[in-house]
N, C-alpha and C positions, 0 to 999 in steps of 0.2 A: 575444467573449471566448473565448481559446481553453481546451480542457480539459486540465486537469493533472491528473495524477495519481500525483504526489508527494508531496501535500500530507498532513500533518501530523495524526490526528485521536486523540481518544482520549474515552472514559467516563466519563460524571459517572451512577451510578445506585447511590446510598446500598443498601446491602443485598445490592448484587451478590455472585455465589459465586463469580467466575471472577478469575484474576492472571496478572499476568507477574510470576512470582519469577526471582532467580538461573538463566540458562538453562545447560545442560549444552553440553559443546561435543562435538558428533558430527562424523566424518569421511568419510562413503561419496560416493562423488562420484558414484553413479549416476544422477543427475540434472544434473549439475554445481553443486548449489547445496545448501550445507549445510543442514542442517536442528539446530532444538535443540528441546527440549519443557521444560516447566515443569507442574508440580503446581497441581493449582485449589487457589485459597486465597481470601484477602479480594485486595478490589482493590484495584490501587497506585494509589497518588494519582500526579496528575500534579505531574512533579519542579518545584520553584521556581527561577527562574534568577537570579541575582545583579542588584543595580540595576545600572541602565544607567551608565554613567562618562562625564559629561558636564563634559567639560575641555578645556583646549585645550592641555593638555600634551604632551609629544612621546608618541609612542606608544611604548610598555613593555611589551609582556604576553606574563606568562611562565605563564598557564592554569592555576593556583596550585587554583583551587576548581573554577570553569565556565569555559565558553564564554561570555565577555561578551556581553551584552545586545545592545550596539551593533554587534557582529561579526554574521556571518551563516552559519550553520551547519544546512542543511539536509538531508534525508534521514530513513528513519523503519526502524526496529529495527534490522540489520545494516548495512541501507544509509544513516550518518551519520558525521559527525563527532561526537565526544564526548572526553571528559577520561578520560585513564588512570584505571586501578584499582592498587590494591594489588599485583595478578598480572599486571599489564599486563606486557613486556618493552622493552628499548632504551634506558635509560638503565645505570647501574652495575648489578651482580648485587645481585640482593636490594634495590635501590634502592625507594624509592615517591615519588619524583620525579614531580609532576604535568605531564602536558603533553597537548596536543592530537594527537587521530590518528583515522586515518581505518581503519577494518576491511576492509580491500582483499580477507584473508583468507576473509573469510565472502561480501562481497557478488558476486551474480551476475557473472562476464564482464564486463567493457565496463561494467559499472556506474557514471556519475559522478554526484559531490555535492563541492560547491565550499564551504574557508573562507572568507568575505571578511572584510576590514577593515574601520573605521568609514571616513570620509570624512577624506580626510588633504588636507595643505596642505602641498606641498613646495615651497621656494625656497631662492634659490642659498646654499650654504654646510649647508641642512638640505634635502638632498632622496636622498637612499639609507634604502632599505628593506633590513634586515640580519632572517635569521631562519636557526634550527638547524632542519635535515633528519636526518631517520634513516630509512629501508628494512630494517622489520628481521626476521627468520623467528619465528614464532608455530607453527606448525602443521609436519610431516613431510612431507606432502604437498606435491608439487614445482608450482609456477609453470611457466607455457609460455614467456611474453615479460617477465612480471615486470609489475605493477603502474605505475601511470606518474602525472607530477605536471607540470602548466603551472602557472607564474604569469602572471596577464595582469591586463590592466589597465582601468577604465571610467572614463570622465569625464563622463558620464550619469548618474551617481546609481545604477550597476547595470543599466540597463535595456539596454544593449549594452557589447560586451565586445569590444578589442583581441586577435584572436585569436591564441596562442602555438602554435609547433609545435616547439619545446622541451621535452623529456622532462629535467625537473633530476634527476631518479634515475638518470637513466643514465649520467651522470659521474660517480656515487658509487663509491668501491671499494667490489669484490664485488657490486655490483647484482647483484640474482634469484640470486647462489649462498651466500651467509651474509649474517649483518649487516652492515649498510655501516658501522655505526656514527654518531654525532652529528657533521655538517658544518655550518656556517656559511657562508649563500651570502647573496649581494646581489641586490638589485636595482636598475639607475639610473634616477632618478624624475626628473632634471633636466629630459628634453623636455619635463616639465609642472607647471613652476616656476610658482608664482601660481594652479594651475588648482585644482578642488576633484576629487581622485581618490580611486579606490577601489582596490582589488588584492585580485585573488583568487587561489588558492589550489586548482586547478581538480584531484581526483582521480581515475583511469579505476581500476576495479578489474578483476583479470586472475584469480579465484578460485584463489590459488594460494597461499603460504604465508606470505605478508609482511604486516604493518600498514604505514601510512608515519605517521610519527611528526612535528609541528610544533613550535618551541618557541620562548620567545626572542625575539618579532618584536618588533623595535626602529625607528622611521622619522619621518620629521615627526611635525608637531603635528597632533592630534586637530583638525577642523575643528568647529565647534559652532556648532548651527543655533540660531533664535531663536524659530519656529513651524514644528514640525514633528513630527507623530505617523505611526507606521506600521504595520501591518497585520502580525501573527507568526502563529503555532499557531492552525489554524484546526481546532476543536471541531465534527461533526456529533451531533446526538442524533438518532435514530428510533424513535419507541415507546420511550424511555429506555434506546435501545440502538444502539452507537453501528458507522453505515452500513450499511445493505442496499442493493445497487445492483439489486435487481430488487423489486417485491411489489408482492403481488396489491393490486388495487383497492379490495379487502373492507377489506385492515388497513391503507390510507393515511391516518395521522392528522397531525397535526402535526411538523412538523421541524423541529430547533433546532439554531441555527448560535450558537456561540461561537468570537470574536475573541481573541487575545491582544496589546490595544493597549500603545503602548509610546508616549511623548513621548520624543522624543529630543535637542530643544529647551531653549534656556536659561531661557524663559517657559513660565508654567503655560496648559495647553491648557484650554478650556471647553465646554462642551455638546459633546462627543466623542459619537456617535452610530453605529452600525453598521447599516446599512441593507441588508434581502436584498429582491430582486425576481426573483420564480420564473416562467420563461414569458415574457417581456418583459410582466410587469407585471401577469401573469392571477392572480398570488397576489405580495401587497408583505407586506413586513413593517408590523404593527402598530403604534401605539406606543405609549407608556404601558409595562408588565413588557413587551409584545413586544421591544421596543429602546430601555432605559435609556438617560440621556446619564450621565457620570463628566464631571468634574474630574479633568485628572492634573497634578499640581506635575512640576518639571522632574525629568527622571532617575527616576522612575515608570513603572508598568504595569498595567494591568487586565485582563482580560477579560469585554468587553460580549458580550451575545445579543440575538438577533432569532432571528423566527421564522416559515414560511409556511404555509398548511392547504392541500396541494394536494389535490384528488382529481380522477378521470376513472373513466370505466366503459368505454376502450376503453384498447388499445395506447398509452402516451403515456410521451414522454420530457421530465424535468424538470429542468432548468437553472435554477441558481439563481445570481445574480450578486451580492456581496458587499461593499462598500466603506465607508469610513470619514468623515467629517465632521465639522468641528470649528467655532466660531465664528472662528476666526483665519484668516486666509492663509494656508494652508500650503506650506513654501518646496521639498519633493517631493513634489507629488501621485502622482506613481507610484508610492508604496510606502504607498498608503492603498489601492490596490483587492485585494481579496482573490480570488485563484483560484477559480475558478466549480467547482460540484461538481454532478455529473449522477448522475442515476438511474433508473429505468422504470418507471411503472403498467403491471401487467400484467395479464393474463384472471387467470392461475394459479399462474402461477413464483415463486417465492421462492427467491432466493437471494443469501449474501453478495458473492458477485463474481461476474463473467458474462467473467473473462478468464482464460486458460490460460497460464501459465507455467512452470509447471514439472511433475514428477510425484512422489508421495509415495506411499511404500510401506514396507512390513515391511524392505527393504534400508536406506532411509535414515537409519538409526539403530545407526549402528556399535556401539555401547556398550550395546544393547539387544537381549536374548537374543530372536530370531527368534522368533513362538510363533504358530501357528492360532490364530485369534478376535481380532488386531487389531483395532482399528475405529478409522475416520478420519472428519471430520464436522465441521457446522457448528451454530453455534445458531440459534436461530431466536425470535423473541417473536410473541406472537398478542396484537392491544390488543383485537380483536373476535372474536369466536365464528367459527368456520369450520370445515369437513372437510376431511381432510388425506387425498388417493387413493393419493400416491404419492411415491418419493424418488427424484429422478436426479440422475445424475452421470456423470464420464466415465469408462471404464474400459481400461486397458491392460493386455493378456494375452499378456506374451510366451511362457510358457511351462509345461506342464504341464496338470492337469487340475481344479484348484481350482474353488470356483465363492467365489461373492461374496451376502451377505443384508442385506439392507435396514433397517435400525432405527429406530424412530423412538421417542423419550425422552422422557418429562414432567419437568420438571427440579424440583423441592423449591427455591423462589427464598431460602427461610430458611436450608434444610440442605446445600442442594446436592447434595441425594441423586435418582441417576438412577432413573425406573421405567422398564420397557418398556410400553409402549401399542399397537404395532403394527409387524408385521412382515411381510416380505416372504418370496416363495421362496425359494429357493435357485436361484441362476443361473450358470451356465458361460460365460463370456462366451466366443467365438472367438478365438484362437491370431493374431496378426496383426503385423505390422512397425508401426514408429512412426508412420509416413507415414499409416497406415490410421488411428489416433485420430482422429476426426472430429466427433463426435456424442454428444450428450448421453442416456444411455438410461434412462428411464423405469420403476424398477421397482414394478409398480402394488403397495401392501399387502393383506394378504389378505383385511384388514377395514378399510377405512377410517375413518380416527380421527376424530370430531369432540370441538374442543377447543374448552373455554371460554373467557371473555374474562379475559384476562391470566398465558395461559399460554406460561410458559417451557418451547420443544420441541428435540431434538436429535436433527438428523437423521444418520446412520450406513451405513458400508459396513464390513460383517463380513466378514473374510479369511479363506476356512476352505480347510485343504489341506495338502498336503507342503512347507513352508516347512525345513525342517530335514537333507535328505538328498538326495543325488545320486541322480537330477536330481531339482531344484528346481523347486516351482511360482516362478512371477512372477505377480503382479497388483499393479500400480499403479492408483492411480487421478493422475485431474488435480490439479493442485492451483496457488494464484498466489501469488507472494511479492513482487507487487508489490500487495497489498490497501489497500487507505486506512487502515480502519479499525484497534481495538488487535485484534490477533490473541490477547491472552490470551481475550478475552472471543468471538472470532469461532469459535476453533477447539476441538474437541475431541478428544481421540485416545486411545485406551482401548489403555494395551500393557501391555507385562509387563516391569518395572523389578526384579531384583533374586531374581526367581519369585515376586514378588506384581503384579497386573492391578490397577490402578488410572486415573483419570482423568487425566490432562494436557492442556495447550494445547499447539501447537506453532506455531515460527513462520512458518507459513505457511500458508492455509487451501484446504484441501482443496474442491473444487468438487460439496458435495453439497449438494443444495436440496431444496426441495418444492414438489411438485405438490398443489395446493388446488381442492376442486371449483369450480369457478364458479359464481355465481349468479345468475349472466343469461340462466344457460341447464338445461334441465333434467338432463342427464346430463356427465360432463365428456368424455364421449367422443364427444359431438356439438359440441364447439368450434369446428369449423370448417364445419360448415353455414353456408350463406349470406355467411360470412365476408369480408375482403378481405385477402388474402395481405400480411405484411408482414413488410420485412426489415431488421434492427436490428442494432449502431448502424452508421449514416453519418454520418461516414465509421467504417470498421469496424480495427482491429489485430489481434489474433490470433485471434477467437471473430466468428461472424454466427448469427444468430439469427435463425429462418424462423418464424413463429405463419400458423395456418390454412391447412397445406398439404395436407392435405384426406388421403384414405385414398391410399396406395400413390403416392407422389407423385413423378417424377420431376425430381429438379433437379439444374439442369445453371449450372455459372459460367463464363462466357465472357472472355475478356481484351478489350482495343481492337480487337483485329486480328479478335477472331471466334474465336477458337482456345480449344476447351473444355480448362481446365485443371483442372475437377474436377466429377462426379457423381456422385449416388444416388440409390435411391430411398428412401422417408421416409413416416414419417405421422406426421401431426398437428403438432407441433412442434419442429424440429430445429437443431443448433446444430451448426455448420461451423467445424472450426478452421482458418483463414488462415492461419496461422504460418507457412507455406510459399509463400505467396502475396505477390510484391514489388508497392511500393508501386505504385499507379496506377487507373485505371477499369476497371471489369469491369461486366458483365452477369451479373442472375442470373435464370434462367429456371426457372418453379415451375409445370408442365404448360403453359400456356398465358400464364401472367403472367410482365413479363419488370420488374425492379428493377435501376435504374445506383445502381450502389455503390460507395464509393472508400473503396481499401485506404488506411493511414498509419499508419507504422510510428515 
């Protein structure tokens, strides 16, 4: 099962203090990748989608409310398809004409996420697929190449795809220099007359100033199956909060996987069942409340859970595989198995993502008056008692003489009022080019917090410095916006909106974690006694992870050929960012231990 991670998740924890409201739209592209924040409030429920439309009527849909059920529209915050708004643009001025479109605008470079169809049945006399395009400018900020759109096609059920290298926005007037305005394009479906096809709707984002806009799509008849359930919105809980892809071993409890099933069949489906199996099988899901069966009538949806108890006391990574079951035949088993979701037992590390993509800073907030004492950060939930030593993150100092302090927050789960509990020095990190970010830095607190069981923590990087005057300090830190989880609840950001400092989420979470004493051993500064060096994940993409690399350690990463394309030296535990590193086998050499690792990108 390979790893995705695009997948879909969000928060079920009654009482929570954290939301995604209404986000703000900011514009600094010193990252390349917008950023927006939101105000903590109550939490949003997760949206309802309209029933599934099981008919075999020709297809019609003009995206009036949602994205049909039976469609397929994947991606998560910026990077989706979704139904205009109110203020959306591209149809008449002042219009609020609902249609489908894709935020090209916000999402990363090169970003795709594809519309599909349900299952069509085209033959002779009904087999053209007819739909309205628009390309249209949203934002001031200019496009490089402009945004791009394939339609292609599967006869697979989805599971492969006729690849197109066809750009349909690029025959629009005006592409990438104003609105193209609403076209009408086809597509001929005759070579797959009698077959049962799908079409998608394939979008590359260029972060430059356009949405591309869908509407309209008119084409054969809906095909309608007779037994067939399939696998949507995949729900992780951990500690009633939802994804950590690192934590400590102390606070591995149980993790709950919720499915969003759907029947998409003309008969009702039976004993519908959600099955996880974590490890190949070293932790299954329960059954009885583990993994409920439903009943769904035809044109229905639920959402089933299951659940696994993993624990380890050493380095372990947990793979969990997800699929669905019903008493019927069902006539696409492939769109019953659910994308596997990985994670790490660790000696110490806690944190919400362990991947680097982007960087987040006091610049990324156009609309947000500059001010010393930002803080960027992540939450954290503690189900069992533990010491907390320290908080790291990644840090980039292009410029000036700022330093950066460490915070670590007890959160009020009632009031959502922050206290402080422990804090760090003040640290000046070194002045260095981009290429130099490499490493996760550990800043130990002055007094190490021990927190009780069930305490909500927020760990923080305080920005203190000349933010405001020629010349400017710079400190970034890391931060990924490609996270699983709801970034309302992941992130936190403490700025200055208006000349009041208040708390916000933003949407993308900043890479600061905690370091937790261990308790397998007596000091956490003796971790790597006795240890066996180990380097995480393989195969690895833009972040590698060194645990136990002993004091003053030198590591060195080798390519096929033998050719060292990156070292330092290091102690204790250190996280190497790859981002520069194309795909292939490397060697990592850790004094004496030598780890084959493969980059994929």
């Amino acid at each position: 099962m390979k790893k995705i991670y695009t997948i879909t998740l969000a928060l079920f924890f009654a009482g929570s203090v954290f939301a995604q409201n209404p986000t703000v739209k900011v514009s600094s592209k010193l990252d390349e990748n917008n950023q927006s924040f939101s105000k903590k409030g109550t939490i949003e429920q997760v949206s309802t989608d309209n029933q599934l439309k099981s008919t075999n009527a020709a297809l019609n849909e003009t995206f009036t409310t949602a994205i049909p059920n039976n469609w397929g529209a994947a991606g998560t915050g910026f990077n989706k398809w979704a139904i205009s708004t109110t203020t959306e643009e591209g149809k008449a001025t002042g219009a609020t004409v609902k249609f489908a479109f894709y935020n090209a605008s916000n999402a990363t470079a090169g970003s795709q996420e594809s519309l599909v169809t349900p299952i069509l049945m085209p033959v002779t006399g009904d087999n053209t697929l007819s739909y309205s395009v628009n390309y249209y400018k949203r934002y001031t900020s200019g496009a490089d190449v402009g945004a791009e759109l394939y339609v292609e096609v599967s006869t697979d059920y989805g599971s492969t795809w006729i690849a197109s290298t066809t750009n349909v926005l690029a025959a629009l007037p005006n592409y990438n220099v104003s609105n193209t305005g609403w076209t009408t394009l086809t597509l001929d479906l005759s070579a797959y007359n009698t077959q049962k096809v799908m079409v998608r709707f394939r979008a590359v984002a260029d972060y430059g100033w356009g949405n591309i806009g869908i509407d309209n799509v008119t084409g054969p008849n809906v095909f309608v199956l007779t037994n067939d359930i399939s696998a949507g919105k995949l729900f992780v809980n951990m500690n009633s909060f939802d994804y950590f892809q690192a934590i400590p071993n102390s606070q591995l409890t149980t993790v709950d996987y919720g499915v969003k099933t759907s029947n998409n069949g003309s008969a009702a489906q039976t004993a519908v069942t959600l099955h996880a199996n974590t490890n190949n099988g070293a932790f299954v899901s329960a059954t009885g409340l583990a993994n409920p069966t439903a009943s769904l009538a035809p044109a229905t949806f639920d959402t089933l859970w299951a659940n696994t108890t993993p624990t380890a006391t050493t380095l372990t990574e947990f793979g969990t595989k997800l699929w669905l079951t019903q008493t019927e035949t069902d006539e696409i088993l492939s769109n019953n198995n659910v994308d596997s979701v990985y994670f790490y037992g660790t000696n110490t590390q806690y944190f919400r993502t362990l991947n680097f993509t982007t960087l987040t800073g006091a610049y990324n907030f156009s609309g947000v008056t500059v001010a010393t004492g930002f803080e960027f950060g992540a939450t954290y939930f503690m189900p069992n008692a533990g010491r907390v030593d320290s908080i790291s993150t990644i840090i980039y100092h292009a410029a000036g003489t700022a330093n950066v302090v460490g915070k670590l927050y007890s959160i009020d789960i009632n009031t959502g009022a922050y206290t402080v509990v422990g804090q760090t020095a003040p640290f000046t990190p070194a002045v260095g080019a981009y290429n130099d970010l490499g490493t996760v830095k550990n800043l130990a607190l002055t007094t190490p917090y021990t927190a009780t069981a069930g305490t909500l923590l927020a760990a923080t990087i305080q920005l203190n410095g000349n933010f405001t005057t020629v010349p400017k300090d710079t400190i970034l830190l890391g931060a990924d916006n490609t996270y699983l989880g709801s970034t309302a609840i992941a992130s936190t950001i403490y700025i200055n909106v208006g000349g009041t400092f208040d708390w916000y989420s933003s949407s993308s979470i900043p890479v600061v974690g905690l370091s937790l004493q261990n308790p397998t051993t007596v000091s956490v500064n003796n971790i790597n006694a006795n240890k066996e060096v180990v380097v995480y994940p393989n195969p690895a993409n833009n972040m590698l992870n060194i645990v136990n690399a002993g004091n003053d350690a030198k590591i060195t990463i080798m390519n096929s050929l033998g050719q060292v394309v990156f070292n330092t030296i290091a102690t204790g535990n250190t996280t190497i960012n790859t981002e520069n590193l194309s795909e292939g086998v490397y060697f990592v050499k850790v004094n004496s231990s030598v780890s084959k690792i493969i980059i994929k990108k």
